[in-house]
Backbone as CSV, one residue per row, in Angstrom:
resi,resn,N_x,N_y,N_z,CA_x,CA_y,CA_z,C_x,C_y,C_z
1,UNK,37.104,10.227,1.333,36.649,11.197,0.346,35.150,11.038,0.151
2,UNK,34.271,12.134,-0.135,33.610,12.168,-0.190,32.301,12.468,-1.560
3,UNK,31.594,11.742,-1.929,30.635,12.525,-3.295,29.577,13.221,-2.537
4,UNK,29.185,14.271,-2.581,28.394,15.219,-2.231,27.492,15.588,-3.161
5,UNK,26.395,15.322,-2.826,25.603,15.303,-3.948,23.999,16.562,-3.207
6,UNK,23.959,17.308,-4.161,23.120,18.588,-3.925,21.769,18.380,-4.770
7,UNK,20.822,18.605,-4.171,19.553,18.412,-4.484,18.508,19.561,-4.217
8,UNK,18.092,20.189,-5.395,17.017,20.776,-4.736,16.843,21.377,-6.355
9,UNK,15.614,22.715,-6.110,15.448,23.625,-7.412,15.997,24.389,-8.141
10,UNK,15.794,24.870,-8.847,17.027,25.468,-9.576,16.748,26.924,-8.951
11,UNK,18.210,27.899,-8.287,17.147,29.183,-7.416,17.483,28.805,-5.981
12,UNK,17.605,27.525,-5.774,17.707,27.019,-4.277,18.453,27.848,-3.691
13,UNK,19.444,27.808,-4.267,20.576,28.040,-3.205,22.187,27.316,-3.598
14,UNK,22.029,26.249,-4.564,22.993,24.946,-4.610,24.355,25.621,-4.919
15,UNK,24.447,26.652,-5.963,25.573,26.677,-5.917,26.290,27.843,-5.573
16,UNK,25.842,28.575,-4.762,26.308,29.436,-3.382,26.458,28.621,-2.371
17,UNK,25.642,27.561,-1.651,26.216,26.865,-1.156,27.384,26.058,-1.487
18,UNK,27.517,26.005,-2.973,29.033,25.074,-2.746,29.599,26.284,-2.951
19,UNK,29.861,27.008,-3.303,31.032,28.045,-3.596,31.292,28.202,-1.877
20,UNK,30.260,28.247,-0.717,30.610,28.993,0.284,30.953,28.087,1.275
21,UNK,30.563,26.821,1.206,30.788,25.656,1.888,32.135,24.641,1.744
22,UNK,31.814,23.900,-0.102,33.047,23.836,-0.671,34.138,23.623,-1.714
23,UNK,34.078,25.309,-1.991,34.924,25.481,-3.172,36.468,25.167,-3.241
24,UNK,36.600,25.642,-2.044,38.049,25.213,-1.571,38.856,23.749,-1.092
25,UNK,38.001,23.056,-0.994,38.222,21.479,-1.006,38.045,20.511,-1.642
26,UNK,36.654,21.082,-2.612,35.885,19.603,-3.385,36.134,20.018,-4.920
27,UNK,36.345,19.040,-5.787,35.837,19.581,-7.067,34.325,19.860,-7.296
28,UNK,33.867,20.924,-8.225,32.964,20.682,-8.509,32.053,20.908,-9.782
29,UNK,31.255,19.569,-9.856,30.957,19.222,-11.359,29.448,19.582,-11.769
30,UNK,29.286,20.105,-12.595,27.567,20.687,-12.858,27.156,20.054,-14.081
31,UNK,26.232,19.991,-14.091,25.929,19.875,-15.506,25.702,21.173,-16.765
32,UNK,25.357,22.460,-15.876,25.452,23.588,-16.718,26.777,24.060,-16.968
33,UNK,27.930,22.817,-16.934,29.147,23.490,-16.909,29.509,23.016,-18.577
34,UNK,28.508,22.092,-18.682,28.473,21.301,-19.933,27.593,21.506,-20.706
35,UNK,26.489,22.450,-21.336,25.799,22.072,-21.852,25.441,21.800,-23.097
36,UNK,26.424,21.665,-23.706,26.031,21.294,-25.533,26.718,19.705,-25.531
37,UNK,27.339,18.860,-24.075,27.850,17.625,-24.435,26.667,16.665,-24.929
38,UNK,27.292,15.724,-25.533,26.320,14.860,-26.361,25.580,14.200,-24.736
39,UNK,26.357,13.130,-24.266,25.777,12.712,-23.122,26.369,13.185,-22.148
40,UNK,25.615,14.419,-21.505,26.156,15.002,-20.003,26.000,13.733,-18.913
41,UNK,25.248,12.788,-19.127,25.592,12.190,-17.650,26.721,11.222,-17.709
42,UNK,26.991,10.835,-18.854,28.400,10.409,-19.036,29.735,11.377,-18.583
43,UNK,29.451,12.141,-19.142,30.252,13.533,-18.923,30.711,13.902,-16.970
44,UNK,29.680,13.937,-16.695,29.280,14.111,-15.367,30.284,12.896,-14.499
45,UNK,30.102,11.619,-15.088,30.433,10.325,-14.710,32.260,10.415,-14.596
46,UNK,32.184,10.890,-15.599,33.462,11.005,-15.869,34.145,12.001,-15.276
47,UNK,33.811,12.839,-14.993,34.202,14.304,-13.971,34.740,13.950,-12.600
48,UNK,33.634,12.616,-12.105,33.659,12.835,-10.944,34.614,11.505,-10.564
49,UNK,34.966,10.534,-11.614,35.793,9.226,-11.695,37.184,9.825,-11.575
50,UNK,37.075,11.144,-12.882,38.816,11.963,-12.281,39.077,12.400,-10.939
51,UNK,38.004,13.138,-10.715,38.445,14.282,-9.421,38.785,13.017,-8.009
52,UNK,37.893,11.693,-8.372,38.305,10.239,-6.902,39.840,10.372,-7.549
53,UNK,39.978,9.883,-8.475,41.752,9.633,-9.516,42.185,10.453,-8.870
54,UNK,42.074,11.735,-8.969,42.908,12.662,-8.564,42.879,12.535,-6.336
55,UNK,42.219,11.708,-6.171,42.103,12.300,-4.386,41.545,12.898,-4.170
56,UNK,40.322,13.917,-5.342,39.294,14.502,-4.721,38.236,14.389,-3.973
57,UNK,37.464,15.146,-2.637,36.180,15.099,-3.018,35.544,15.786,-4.442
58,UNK,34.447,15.448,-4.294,33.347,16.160,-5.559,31.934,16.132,-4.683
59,UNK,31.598,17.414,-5.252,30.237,18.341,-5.289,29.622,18.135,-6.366
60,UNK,28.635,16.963,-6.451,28.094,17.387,-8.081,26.698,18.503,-7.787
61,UNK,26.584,18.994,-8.431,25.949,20.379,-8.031,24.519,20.381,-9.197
62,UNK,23.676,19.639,-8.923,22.362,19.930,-10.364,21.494,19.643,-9.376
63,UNK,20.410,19.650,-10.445,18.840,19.470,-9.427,18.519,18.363,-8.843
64,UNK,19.119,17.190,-9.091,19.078,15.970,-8.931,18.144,15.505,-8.285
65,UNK,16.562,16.007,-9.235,15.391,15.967,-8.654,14.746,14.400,-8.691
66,UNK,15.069,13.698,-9.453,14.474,12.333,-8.932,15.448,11.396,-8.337
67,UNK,14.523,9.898,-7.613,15.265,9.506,-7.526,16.506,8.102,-7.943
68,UNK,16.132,8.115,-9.277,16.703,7.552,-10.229,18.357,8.608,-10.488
69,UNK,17.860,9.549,-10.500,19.469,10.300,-10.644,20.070,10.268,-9.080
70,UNK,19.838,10.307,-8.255,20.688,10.357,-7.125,21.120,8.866,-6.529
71,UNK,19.913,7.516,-7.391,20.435,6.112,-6.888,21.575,6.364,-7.534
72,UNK,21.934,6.574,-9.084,22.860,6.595,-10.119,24.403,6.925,-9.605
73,UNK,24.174,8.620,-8.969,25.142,9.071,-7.821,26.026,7.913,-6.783
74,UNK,24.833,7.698,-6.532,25.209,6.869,-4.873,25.934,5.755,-5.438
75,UNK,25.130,5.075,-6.734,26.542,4.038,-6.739,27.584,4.134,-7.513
76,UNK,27.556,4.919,-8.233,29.033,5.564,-8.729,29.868,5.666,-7.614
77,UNK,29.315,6.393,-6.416,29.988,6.761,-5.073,31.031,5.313,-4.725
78,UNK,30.018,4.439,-4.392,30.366,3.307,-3.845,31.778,2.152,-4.963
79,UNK,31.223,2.514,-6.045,32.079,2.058,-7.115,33.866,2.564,-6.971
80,UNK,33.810,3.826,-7.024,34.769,4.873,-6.702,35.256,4.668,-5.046
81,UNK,34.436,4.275,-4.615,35.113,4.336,-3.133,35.507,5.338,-2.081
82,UNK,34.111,6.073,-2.668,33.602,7.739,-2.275,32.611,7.329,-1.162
83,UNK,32.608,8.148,-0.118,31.237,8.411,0.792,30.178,9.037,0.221
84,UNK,28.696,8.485,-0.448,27.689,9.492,-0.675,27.434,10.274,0.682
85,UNK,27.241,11.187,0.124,26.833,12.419,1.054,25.688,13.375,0.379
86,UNK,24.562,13.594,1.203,23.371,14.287,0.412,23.157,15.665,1.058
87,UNK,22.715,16.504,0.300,22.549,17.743,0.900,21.359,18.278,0.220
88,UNK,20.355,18.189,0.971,18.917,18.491,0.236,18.263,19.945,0.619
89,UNK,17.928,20.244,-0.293,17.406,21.478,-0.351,15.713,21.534,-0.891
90,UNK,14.656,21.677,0.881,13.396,21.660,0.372,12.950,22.493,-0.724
91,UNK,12.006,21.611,-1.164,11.347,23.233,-2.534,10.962,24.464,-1.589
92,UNK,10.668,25.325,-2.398,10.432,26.778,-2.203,10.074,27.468,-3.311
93,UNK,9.370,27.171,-3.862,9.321,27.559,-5.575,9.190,29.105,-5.284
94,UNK,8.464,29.855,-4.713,8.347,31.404,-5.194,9.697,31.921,-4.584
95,UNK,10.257,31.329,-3.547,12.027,31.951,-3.160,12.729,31.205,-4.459
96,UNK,12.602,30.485,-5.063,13.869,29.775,-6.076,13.558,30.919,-7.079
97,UNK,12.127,31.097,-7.649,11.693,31.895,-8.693,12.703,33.684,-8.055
98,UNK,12.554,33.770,-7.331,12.745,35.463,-6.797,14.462,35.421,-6.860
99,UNK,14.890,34.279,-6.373,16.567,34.261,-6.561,17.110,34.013,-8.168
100,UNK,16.224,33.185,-8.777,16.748,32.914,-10.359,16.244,33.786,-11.015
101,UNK,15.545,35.120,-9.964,15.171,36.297,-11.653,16.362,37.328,-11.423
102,UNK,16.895,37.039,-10.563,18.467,37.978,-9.909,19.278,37.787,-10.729
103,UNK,19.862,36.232,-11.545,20.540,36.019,-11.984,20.693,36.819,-13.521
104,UNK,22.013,36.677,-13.527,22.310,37.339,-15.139,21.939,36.572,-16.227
105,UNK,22.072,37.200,-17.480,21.609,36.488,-18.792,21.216,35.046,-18.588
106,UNK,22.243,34.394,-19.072,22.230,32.666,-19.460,21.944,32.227,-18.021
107,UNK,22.376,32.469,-17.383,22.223,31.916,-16.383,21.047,31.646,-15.226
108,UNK,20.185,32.862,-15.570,18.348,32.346,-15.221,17.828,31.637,-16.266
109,UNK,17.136,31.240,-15.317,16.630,29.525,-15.881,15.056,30.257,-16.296
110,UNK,14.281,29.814,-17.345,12.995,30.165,-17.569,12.176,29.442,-16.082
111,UNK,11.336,30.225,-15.888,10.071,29.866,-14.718,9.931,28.664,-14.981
112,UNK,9.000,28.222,-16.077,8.855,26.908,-16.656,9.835,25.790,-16.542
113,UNK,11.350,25.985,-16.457,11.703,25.075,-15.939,11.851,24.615,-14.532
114,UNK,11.638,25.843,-13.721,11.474,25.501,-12.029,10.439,24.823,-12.208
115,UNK,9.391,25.225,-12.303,8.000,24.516,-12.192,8.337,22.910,-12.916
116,UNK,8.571,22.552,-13.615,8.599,21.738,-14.181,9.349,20.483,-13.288
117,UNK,10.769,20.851,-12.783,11.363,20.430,-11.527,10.677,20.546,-10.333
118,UNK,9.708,21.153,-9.753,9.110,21.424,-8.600,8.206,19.891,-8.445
119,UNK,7.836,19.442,-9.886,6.762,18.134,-10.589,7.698,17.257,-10.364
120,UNK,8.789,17.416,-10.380,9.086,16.138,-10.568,10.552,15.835,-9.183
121,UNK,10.365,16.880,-8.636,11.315,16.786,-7.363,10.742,15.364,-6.250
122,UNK,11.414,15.008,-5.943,10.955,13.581,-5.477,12.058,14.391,-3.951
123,UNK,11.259,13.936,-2.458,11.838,13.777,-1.473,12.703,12.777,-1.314
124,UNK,13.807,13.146,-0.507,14.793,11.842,-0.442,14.244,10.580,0.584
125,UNK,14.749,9.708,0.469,14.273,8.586,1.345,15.488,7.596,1.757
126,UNK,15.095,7.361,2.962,16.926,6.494,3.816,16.839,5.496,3.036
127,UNK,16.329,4.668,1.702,16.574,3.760,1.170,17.456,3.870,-0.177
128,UNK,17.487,5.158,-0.682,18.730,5.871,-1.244,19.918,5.321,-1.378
129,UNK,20.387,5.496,0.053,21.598,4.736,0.553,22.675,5.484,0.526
130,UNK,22.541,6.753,0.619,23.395,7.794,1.447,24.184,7.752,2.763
131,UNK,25.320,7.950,3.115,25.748,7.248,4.561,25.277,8.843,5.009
132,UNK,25.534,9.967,4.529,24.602,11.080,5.441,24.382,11.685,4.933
133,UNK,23.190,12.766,5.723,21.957,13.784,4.642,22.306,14.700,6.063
134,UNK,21.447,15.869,4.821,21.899,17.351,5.961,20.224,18.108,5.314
135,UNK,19.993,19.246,5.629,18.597,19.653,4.875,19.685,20.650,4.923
136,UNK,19.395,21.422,3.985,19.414,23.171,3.814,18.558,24.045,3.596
137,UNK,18.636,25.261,4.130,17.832,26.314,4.285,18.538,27.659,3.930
138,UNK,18.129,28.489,2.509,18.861,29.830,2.741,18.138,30.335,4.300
139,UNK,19.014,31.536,4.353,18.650,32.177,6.015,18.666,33.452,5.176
140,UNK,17.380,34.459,5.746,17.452,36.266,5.278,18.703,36.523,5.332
141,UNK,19.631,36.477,6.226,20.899,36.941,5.985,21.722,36.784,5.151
142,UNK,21.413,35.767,3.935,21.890,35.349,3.081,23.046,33.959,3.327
143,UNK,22.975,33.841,4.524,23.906,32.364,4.899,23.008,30.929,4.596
144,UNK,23.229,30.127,5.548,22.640,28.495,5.174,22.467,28.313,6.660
145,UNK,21.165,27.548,6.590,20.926,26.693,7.676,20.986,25.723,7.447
146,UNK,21.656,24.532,8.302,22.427,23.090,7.735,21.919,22.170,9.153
147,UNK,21.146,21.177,8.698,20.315,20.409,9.863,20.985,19.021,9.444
148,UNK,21.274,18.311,10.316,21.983,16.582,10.372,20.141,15.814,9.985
149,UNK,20.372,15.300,8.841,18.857,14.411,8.557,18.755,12.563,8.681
150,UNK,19.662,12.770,9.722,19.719,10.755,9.738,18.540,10.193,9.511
151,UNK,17.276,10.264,8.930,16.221,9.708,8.419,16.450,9.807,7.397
152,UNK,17.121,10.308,6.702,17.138,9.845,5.265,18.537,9.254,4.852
153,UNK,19.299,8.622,6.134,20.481,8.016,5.764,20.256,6.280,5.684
154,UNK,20.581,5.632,5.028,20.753,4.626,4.904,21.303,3.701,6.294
155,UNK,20.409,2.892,6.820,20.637,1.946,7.684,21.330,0.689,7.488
156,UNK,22.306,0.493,7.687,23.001,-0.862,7.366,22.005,-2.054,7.988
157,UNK,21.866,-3.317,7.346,20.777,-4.248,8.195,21.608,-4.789,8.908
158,UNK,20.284,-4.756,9.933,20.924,-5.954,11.230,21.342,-7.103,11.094
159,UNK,22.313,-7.098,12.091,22.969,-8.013,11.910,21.950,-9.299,12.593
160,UNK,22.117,-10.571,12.295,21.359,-11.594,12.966,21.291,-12.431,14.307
161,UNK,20.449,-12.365,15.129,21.169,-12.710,16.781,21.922,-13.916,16.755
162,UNK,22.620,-14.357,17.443,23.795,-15.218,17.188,22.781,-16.421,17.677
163,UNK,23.419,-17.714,17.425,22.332,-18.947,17.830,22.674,-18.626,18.621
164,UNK,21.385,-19.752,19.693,21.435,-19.701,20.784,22.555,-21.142,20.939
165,UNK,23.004,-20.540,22.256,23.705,-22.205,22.682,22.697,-23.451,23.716
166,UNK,23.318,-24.718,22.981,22.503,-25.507,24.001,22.949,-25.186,25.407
């Protein structure tokens, strides 16, 4: 099983990609699914501790722009006995801005908060400790372009050369 964890701006793309990728297999947990809880990342924590309980994967689906929130992810993952799995989505601020002014009421985000995430979006790095990363790309056609990113997967260390024999 897997934690799948989505990264990028708000506008990206994140959660058309999970609806189209996977709605039908994974749970999936947002934080805008919550937003008046006292502590959403508890909340969050807890979402994704049921859906392992239950045999799920999980999609947690937010901006998970630094990388203090996605170490957090990863070892929940490992705790649970989930595969982290990353799915990053480069910025694009004037495409995130042009897709989140599409959206209905509540659900566009003020400019100011893209921008604000754009500051503080941190690139992923293989020290993370993700067992695999993918990049995403909307495509004009409105689909996803999905690239394998083993540089930002976590390297298990080497192992040590065996003594030598006399």
């Amino acid at each position: 099983m897997d934690l799948v964890v989505l990264s990028g701006l708000q506008g990206s793309g994140k959660s058309t990609f999970f609806a189209a990728r996977f709605a039908a297999t994974h749970a999936h947990v947002s934080r805008d699914r919550f937003p008046n809880a006292r502590d959403r990342a508890r909340r969050e924590r807890e979402l994704v501790a049921g859906a392992a309980r239950a045999g799920r994967s999980v999609v947690v689906d937010n901006t998970n722009a630094r990388r203090e929130d996605r170490a957090a992810l990863v070892a929940l993952a490992r705790v649970l006995g989930l595969r982290p799995v990353l799915y990053w989505f480069p910025p694009d601020v004037r495409a995130s801005i042009a897709r989140n002014a599409g959206r209905p009421g509540r659900a566009r985000v003020p400019v100011v908060g893209i921008l604000a995430t754009a500051k503080r979006l941190a690139v992923p790095a293989a020290d993370e400790g993700f067992d695999a990363a993918y990049e995403v790309r909307p495509t004009p056609e409105g689909a996803f372009a999905v690239t394998p990113r083993p540089d930002l997967v976590a390297r298990p260390a080497a192992a040590p050369p065996p003594p030598a024999t006399p």
